[in-house]
N, CA, C and O of each residue as an XYZ file, in Angstrom:
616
protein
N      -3.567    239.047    -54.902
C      -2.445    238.583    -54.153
C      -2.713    238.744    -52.650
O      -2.415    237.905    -51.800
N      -3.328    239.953    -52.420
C      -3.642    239.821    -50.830
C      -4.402    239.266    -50.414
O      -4.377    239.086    -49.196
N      -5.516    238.683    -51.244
C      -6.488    237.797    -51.263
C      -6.000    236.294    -50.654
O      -6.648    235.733    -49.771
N      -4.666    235.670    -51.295
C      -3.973    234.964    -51.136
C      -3.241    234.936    -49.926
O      -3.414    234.024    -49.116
N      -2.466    235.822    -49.740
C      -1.935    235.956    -48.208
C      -3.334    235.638    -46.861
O      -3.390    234.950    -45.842
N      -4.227    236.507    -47.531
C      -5.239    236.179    -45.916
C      -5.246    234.937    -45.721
O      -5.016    234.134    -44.818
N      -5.635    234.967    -47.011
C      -6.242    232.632    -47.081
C      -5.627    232.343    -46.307
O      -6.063    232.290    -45.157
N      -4.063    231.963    -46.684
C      -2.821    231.426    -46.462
C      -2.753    231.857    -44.700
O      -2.636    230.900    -43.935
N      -2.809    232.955    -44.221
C      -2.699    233.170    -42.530
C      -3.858    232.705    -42.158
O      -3.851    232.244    -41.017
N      -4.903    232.659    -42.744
C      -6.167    232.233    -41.926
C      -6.455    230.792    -41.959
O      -7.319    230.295    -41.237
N      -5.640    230.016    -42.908
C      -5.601    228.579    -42.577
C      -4.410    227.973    -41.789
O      -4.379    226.796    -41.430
N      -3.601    228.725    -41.594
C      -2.636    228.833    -40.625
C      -2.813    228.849    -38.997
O      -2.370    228.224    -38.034
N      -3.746    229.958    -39.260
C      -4.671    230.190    -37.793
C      -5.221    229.326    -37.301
O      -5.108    228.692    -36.252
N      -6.021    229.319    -38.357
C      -6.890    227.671    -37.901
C      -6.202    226.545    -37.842
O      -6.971    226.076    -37.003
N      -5.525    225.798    -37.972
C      -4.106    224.857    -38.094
C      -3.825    224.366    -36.563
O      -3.819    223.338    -35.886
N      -3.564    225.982    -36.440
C      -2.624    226.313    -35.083
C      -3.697    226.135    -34.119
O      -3.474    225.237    -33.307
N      -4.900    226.803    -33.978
C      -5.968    226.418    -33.135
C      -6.370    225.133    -33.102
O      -6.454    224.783    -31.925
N      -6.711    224.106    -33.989
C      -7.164    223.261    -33.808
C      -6.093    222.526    -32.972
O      -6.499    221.904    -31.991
N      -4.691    222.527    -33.267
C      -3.573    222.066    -32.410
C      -3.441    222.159    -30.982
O      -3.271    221.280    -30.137
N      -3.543    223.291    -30.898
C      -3.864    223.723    -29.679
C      -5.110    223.032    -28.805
O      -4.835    222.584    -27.692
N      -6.314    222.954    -29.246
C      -7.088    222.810    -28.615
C      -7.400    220.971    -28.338
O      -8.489    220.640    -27.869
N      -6.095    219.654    -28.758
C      -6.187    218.788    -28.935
C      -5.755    218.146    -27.635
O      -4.791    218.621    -27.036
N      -6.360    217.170    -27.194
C      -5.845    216.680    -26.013
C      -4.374    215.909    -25.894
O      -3.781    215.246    -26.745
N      -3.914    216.314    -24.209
C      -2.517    215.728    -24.462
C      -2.399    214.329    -23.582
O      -1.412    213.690    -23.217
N      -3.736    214.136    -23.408
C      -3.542    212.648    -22.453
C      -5.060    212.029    -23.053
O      -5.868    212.619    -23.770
N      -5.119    210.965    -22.625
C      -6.392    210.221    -23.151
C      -6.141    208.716    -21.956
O      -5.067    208.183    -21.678
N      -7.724    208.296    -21.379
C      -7.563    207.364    -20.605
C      -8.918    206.237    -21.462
O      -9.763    206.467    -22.327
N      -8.549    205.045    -20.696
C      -9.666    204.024    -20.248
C      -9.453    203.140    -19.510
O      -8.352    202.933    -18.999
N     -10.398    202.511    -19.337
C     -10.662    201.500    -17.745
C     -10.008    199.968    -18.269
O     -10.162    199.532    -19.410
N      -9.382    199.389    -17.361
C      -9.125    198.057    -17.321
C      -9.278    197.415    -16.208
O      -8.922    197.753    -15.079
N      -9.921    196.299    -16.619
C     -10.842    195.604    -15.479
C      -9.803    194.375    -15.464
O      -9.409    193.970    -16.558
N      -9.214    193.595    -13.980
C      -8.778    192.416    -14.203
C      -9.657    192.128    -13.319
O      -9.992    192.895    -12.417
N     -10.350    190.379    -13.604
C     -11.150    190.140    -13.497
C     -10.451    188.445    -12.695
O      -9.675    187.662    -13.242
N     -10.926    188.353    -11.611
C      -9.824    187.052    -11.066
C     -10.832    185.881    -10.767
O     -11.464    186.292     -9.794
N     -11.202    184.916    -11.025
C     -11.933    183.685    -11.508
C     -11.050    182.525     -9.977
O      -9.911    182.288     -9.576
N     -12.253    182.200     -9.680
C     -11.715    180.873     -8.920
C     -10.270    179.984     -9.715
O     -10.109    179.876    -10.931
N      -9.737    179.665     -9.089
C      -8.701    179.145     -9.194
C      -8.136    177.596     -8.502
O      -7.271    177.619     -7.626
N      -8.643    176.464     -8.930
C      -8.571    175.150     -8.052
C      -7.758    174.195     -9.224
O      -8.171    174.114    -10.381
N      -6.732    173.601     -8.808
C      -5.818    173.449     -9.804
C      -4.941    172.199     -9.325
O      -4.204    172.517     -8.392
N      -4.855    171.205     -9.616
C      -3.553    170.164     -8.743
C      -2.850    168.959    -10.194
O      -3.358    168.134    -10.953
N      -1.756    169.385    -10.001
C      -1.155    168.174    -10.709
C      -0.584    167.289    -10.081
O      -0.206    167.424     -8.917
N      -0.378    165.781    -11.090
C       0.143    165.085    -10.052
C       1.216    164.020    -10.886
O       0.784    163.317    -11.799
N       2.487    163.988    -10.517
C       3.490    163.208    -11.395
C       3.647    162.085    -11.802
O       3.486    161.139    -11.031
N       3.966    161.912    -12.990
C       4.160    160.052    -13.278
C       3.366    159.496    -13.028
O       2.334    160.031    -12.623
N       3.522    157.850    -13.191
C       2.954    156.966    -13.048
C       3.898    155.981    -12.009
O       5.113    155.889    -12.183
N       3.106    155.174    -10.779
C       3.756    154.528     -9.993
C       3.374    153.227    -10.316
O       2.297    152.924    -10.830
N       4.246    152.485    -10.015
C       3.917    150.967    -10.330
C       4.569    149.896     -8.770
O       5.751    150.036     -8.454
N       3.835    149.099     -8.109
C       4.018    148.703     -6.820
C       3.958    147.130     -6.865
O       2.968    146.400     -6.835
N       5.319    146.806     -6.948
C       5.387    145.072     -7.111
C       5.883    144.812     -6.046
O       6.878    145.301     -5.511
N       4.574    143.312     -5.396
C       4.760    143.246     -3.694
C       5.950    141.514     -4.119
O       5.299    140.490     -4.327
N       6.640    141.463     -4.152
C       7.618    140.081     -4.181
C       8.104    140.078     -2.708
O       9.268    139.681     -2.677
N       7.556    140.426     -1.297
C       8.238    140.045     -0.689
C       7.627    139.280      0.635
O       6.417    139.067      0.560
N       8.172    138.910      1.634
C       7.217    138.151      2.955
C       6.447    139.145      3.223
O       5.430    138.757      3.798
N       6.484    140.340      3.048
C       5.603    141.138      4.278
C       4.460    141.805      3.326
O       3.734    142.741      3.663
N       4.445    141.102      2.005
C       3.262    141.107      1.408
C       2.802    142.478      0.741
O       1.867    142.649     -0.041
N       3.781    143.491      1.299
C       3.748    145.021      0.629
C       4.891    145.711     -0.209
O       5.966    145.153     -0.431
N       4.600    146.838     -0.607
C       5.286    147.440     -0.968
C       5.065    148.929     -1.201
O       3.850    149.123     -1.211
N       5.780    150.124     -1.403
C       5.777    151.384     -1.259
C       6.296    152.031     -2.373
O       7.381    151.653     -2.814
N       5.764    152.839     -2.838
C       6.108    153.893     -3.597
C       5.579    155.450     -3.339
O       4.702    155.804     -2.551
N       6.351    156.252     -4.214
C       6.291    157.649     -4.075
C       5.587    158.210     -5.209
O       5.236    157.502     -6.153
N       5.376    159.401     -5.154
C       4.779    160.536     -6.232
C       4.635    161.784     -5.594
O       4.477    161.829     -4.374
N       4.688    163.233     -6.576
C       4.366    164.061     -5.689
C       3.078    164.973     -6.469
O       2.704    164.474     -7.530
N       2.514    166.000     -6.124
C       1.674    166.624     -6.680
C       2.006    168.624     -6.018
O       2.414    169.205     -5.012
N       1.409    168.993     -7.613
C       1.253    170.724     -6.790
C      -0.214    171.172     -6.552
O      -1.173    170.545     -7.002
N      -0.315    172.270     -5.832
C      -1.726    172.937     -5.652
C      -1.578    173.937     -5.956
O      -0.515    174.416     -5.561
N      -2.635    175.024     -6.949
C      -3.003    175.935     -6.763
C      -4.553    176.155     -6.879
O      -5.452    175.698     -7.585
N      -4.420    177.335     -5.564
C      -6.135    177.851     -5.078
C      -6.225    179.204     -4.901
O      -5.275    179.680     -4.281
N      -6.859    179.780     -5.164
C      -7.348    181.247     -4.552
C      -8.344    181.639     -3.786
O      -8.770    182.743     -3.446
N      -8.797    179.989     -3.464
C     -10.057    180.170     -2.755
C      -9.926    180.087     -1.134
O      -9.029    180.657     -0.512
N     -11.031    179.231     -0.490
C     -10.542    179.169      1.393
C     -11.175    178.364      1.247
O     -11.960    178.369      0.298
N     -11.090    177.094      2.321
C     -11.819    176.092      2.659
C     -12.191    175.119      1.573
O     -13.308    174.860      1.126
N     -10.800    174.549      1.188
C     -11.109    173.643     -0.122
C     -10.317    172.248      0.884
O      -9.501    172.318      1.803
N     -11.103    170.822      0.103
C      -9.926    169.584      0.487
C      -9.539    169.270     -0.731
O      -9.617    170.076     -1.658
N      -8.877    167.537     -0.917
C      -8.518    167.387     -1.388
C      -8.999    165.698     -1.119
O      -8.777    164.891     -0.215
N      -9.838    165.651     -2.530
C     -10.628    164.222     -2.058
C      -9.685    163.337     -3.776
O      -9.314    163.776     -4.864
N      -9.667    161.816     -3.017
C      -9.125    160.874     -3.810
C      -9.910    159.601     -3.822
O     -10.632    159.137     -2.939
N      -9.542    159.011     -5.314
C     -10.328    157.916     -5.496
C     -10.065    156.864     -6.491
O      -9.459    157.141     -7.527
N     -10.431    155.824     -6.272
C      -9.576    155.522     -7.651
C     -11.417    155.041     -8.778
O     -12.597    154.899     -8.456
N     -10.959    154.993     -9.547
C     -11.913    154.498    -11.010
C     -12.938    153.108    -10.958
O     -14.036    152.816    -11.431
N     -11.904    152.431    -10.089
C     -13.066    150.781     -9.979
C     -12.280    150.359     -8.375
O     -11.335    150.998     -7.913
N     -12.639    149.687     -8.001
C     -12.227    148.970     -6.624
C     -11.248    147.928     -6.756
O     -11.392    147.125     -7.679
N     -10.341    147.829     -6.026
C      -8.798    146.962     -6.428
C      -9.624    145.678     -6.128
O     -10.482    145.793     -5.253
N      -9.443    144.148     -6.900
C     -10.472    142.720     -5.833
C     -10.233    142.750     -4.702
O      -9.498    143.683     -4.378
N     -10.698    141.804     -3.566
C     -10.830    141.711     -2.249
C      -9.641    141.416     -2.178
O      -9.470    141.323     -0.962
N      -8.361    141.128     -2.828
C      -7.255    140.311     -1.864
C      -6.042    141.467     -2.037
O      -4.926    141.207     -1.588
N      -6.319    142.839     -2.748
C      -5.585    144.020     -3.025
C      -6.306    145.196     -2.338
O      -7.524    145.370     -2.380
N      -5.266    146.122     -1.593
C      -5.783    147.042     -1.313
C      -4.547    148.210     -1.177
O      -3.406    147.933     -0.809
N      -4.980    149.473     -1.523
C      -3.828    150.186     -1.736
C      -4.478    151.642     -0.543
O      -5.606    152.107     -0.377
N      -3.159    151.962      0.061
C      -3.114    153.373      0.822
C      -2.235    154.090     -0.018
O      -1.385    153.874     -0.882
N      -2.957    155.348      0.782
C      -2.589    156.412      0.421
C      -2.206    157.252      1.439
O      -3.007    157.177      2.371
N      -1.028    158.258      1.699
C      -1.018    159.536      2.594
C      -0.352    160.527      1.752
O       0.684    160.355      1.109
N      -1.035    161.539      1.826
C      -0.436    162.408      0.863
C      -0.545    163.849      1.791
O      -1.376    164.048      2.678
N       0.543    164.812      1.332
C       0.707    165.676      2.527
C       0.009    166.999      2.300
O      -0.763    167.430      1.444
N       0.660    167.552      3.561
C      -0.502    168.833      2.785
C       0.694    169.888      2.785
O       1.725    169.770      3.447
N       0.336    171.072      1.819
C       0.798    172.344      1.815
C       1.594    173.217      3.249
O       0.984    173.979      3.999
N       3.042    172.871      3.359
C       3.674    173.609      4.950
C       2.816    175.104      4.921
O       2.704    175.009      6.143
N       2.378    175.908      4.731
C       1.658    176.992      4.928
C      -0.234    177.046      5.196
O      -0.925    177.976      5.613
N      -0.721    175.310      4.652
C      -2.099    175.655      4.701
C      -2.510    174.338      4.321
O      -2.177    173.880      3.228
N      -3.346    173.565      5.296
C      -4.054    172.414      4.889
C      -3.741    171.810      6.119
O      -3.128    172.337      7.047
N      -4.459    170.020      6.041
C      -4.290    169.178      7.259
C      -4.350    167.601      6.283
O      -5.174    167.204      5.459
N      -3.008    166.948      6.855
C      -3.286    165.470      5.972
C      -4.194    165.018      6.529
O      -4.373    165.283      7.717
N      -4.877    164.356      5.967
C      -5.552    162.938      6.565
C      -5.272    161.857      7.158
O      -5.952    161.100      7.851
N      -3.700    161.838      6.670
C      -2.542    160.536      7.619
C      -2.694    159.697      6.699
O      -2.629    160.214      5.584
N      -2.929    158.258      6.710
C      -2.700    157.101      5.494
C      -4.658    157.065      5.695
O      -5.349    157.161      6.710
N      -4.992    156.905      4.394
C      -6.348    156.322      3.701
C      -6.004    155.365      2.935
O      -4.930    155.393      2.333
N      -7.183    153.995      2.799
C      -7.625    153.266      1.681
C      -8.126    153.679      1.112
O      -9.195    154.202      1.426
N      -7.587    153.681     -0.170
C      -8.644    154.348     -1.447
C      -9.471    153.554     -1.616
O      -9.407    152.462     -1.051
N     -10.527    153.899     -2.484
C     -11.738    152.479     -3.029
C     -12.378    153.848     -4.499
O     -12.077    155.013     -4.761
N     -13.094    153.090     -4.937
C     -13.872    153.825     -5.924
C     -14.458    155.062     -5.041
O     -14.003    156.074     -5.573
N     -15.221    155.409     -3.991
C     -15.558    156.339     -3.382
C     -14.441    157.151     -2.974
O     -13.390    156.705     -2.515
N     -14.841    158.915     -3.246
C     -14.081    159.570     -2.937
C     -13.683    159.810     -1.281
O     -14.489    159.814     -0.350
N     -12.418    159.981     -1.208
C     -12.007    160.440      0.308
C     -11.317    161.269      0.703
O     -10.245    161.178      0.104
N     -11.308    162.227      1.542
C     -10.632    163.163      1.952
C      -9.294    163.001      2.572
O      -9.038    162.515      3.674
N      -8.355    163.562      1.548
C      -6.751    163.105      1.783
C      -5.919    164.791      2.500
O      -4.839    164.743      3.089
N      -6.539    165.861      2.322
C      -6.221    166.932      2.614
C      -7.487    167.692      2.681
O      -8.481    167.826      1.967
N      -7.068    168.131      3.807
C      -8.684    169.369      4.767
C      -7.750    170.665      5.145
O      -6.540    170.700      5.366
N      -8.853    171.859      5.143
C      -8.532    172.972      5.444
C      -7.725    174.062      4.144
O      -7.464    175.260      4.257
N      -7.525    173.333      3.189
C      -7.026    174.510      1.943
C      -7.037    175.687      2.261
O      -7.862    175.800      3.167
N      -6.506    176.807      1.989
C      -6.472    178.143      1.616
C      -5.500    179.358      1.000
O      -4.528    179.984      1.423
N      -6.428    179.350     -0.441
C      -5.196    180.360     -0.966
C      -3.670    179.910     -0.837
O      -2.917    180.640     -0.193
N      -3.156    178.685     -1.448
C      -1.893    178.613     -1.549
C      -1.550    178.164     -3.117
O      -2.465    177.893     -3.895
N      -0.488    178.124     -3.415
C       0.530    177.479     -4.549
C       1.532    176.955     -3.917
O       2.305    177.427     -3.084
N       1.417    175.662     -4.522
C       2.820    174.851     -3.554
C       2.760    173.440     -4.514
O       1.845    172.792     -5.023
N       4.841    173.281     -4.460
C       4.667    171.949     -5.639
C       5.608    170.769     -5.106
O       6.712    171.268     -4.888
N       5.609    169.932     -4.924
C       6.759    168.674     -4.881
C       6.517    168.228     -3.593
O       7.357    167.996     -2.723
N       4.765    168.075     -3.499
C       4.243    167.711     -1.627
C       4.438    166.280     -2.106
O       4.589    165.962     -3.286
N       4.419    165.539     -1.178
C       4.415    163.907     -1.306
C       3.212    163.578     -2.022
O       2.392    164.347     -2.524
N       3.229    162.335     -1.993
C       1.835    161.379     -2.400
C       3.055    159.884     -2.402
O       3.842    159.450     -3.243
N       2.572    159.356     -0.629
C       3.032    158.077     -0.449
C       2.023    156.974     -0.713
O       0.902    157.113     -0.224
N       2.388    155.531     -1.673
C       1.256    154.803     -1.252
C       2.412    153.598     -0.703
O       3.635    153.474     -0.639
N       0.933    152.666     -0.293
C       1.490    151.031      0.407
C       0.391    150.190     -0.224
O      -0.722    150.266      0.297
N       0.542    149.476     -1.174
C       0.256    148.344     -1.852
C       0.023    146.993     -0.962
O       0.935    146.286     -1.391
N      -0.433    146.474     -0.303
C      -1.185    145.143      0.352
C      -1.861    144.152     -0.243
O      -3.009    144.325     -0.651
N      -1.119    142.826     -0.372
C      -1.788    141.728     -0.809
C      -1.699    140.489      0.252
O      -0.705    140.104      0.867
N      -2.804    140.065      0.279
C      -3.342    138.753      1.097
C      -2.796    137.499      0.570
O      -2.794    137.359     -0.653
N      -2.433    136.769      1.156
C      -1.515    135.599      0.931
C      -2.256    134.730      0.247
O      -1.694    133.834     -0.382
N      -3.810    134.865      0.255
C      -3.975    134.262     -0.785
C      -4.775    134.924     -2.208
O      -5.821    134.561     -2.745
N      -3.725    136.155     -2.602
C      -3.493    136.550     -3.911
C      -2.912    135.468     -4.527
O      -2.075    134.708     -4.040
N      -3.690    135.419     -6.272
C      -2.796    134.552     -6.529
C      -1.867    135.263     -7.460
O      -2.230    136.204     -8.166
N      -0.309    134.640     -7.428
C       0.717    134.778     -8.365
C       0.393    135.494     -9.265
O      -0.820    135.533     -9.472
N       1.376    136.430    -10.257
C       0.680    136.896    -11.629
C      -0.336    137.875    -11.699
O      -0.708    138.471    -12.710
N      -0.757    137.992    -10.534
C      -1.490    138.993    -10.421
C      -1.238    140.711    -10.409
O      -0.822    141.261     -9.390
N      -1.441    141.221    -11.248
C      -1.931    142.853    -11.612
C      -2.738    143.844    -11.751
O      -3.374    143.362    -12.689
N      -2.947    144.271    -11.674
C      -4.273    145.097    -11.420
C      -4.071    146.561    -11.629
O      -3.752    147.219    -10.638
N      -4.219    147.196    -12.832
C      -4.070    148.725    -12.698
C      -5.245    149.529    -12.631
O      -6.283    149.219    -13.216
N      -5.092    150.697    -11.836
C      -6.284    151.533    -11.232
C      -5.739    152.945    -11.453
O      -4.521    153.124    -11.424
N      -6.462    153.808    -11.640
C      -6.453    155.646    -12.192
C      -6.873    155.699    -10.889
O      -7.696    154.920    -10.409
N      -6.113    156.962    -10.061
C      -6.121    157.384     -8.810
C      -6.918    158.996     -9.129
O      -6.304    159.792     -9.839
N      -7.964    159.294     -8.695
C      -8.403    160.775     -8.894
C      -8.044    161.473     -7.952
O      -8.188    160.987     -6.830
N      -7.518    162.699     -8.065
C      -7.426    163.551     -6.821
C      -7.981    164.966     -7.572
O      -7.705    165.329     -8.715
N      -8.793    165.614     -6.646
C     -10.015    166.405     -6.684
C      -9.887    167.501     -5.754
O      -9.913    167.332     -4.535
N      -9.774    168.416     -6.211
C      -9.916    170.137     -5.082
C     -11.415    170.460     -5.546
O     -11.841    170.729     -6.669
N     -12.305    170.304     -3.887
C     -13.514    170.835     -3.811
C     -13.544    171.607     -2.280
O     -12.792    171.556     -1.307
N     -14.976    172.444     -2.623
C     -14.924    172.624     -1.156
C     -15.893    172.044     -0.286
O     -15.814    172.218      0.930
């Protein structure tokens, strides 16, 4: 029986020590890890029907930016070249905290710089004005749809 009692306190003992000797905090490392960031959307689809004497017409759109970088533009383009008797502008604005418009551009298949100077911003509901131009001797019936690219590089 006393045989029994020791057992019994000496696994007790030990119980209690190992308890004791267990840690009451425990750590590890977390790394956030932040990746370039060049990002722009851009709304809807615009459609620009010139029916009038002055041979143009205007529409709107807007787009957002996000960057984390410095010294990015903002180059545009469209997919194929409008024919010789269509030609479409563009001015699209830049970010009130960071950037520089370009003022109105002709787009063409080659890219062009519509916004200079980027840095590190998020910003959403900037313009994107165009002006649609046809030559009087477009003929009638005529349509023409074109994919506009807009591109954050640096």
């Amino acid at each position: 029986m006393k045989t029994h009692i020791i057992l019994a306190l000496l696994a007790i003992g030990i119980a209690a020590t190992s308890t004791v000797s267990a840690q009451s905090t425990a750590s590890h490392d977390v790394t956030i890890a932040v990746t370039a960031i060049d990002e722009i959307v851009v709304s809807g689809n615009v459609t620009l029907t010139i029916n009038s004497i002055t041979l143009s017409e205007t529409a709107s759109a807007t787009y957002g930016i996000t960057t984390n970088a410095v010294a990015r533009k903002i180059a545009a383009s469209l997919d194929s070249d409008y024919s010789p008797t269509l030609t479409l502008e563009v001015a699209v604005a830049a970010p009130t905290t960071s950037g520089t418009s370009a003022g109105t551009v002709t787009l063409s298949s080659a890219a062009q710089d519509v916004v200079t100077g980027i840095s590190s911003v998020a910003a959403s509901g900037l313009a994107i004005d165009y002006t649609a131009t046809a030559l009087p001797t477009t003929l009638a019936s005529t349509s023409e749809t074109r994919t506009v690219t807009y591109t954050i590089t640096s």
